[in-house]
PyMOL CGO cylinders between C-alpha atoms (Angstrom):
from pymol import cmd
from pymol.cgo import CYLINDER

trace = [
    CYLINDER, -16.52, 0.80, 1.19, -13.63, 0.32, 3.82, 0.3, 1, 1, 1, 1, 1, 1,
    CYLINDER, -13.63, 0.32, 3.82, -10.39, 0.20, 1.80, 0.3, 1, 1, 1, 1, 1, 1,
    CYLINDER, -10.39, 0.20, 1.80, -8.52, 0.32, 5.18, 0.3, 1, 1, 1, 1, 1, 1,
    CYLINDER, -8.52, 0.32, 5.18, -9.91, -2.88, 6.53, 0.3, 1, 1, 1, 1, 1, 1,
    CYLINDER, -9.91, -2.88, 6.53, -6.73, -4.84, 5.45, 0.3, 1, 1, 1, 1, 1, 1,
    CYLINDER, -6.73, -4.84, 5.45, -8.73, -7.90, 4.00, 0.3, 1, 1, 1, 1, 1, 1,
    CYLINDER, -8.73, -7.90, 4.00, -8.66, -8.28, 0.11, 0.3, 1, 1, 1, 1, 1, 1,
    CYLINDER, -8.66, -8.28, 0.11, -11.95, -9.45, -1.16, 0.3, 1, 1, 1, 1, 1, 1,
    CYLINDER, -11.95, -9.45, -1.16, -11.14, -9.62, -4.88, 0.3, 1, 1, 1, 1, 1, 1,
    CYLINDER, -11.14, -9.62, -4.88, -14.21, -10.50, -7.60, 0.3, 1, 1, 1, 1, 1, 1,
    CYLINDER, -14.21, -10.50, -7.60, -14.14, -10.47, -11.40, 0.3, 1, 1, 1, 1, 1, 1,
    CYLINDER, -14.14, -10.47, -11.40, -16.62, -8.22, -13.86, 0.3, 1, 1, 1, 1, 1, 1,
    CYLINDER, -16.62, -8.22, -13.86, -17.26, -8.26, -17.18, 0.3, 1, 1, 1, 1, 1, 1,
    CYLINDER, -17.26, -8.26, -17.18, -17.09, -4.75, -19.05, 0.3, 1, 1, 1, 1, 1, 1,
    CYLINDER, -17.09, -4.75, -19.05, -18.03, -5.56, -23.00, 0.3, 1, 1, 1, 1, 1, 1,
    CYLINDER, -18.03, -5.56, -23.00, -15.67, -7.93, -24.57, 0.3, 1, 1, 1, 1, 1, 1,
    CYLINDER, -15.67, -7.93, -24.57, -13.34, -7.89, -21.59, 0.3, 1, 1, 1, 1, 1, 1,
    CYLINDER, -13.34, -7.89, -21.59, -12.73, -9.23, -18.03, 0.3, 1, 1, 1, 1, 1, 1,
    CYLINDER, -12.73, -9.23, -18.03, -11.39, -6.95, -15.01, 0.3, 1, 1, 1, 1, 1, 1,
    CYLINDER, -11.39, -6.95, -15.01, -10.66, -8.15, -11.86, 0.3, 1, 1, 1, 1, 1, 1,
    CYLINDER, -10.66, -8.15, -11.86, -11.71, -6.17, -8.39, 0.3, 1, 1, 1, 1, 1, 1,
    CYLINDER, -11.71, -6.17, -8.39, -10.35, -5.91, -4.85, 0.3, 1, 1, 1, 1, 1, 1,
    CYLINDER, -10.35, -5.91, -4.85, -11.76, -4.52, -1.84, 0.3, 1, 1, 1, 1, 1, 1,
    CYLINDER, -11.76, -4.52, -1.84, -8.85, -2.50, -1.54, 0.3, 1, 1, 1, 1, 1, 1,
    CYLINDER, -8.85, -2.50, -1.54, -9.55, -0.28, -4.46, 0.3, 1, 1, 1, 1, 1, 1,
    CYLINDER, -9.55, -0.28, -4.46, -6.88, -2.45, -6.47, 0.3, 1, 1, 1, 1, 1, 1,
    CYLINDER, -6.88, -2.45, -6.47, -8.08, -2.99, -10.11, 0.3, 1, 1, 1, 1, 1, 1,
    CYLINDER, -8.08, -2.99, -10.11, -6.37, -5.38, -12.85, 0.3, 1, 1, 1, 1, 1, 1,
    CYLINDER, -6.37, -5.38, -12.85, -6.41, -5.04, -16.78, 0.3, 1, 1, 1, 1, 1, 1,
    CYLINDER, -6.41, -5.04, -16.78, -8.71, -5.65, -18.86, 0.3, 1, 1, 1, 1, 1, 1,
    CYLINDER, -8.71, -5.65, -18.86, -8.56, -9.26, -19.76, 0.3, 1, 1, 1, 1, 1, 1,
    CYLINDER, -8.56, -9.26, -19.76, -11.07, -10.94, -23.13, 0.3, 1, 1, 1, 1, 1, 1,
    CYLINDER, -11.07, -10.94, -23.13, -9.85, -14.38, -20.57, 0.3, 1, 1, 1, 1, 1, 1,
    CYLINDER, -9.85, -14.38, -20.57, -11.85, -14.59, -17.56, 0.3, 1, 1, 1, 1, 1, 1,
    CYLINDER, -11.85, -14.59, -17.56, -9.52, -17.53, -16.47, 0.3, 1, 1, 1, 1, 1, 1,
    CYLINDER, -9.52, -17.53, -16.47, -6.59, -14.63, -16.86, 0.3, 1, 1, 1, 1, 1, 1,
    CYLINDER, -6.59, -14.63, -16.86, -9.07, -11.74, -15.16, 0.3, 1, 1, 1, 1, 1, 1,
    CYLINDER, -9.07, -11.74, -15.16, -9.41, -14.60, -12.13, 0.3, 1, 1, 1, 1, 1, 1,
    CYLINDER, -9.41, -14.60, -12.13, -5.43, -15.31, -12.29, 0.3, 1, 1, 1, 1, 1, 1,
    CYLINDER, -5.43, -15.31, -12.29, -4.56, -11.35, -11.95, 0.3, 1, 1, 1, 1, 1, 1,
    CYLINDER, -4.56, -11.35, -11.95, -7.14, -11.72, -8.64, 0.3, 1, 1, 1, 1, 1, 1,
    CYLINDER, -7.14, -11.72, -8.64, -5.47, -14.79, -6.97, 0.3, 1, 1, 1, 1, 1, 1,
    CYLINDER, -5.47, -14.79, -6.97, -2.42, -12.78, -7.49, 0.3, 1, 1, 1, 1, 1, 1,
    CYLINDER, -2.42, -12.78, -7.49, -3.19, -9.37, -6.24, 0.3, 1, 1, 1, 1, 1, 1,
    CYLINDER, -3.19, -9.37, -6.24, -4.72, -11.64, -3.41, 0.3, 1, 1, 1, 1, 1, 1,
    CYLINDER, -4.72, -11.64, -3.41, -1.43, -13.53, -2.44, 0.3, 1, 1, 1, 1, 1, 1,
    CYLINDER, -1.43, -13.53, -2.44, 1.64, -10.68, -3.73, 0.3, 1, 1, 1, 1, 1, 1,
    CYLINDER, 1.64, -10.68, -3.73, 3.77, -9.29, -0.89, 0.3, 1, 1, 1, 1, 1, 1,
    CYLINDER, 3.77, -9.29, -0.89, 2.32, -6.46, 0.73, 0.3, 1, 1, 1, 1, 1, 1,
    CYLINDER, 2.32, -6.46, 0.73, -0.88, -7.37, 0.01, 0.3, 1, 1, 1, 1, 1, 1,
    CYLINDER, -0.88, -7.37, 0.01, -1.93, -10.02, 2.74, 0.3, 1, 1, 1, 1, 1, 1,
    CYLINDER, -1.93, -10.02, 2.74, -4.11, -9.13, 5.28, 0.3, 1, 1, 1, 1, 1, 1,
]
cmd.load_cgo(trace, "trace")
């Protein structure tokens, strides 16, 4: 995987009972029992200063 490539490709996965959201970048969010808040935590990891490719 290239965590250097500057793009942030962020995807959701379930881990028992819980929700964690994924980036490309090797970014990883809490673990959520909402996948709507597990997809939230994504959009903003996506859009947070610093973080735009």
């Amino acid at each position: 995987m290239d965590r250097d490539h500057g793009e942030h490709l962020t995807r959701t996965t379930e881990r028992g009972s819980f929700c964690v959201a994924l980036c490309s970048c090797g970014w990883k969010g809490p673990a959520r029992r909402s996948r709507d808040r597990a997809r939230t935590d994504a959009q903003e990891h996506e859009t947070a200063p610093g973080t735009a490719a």
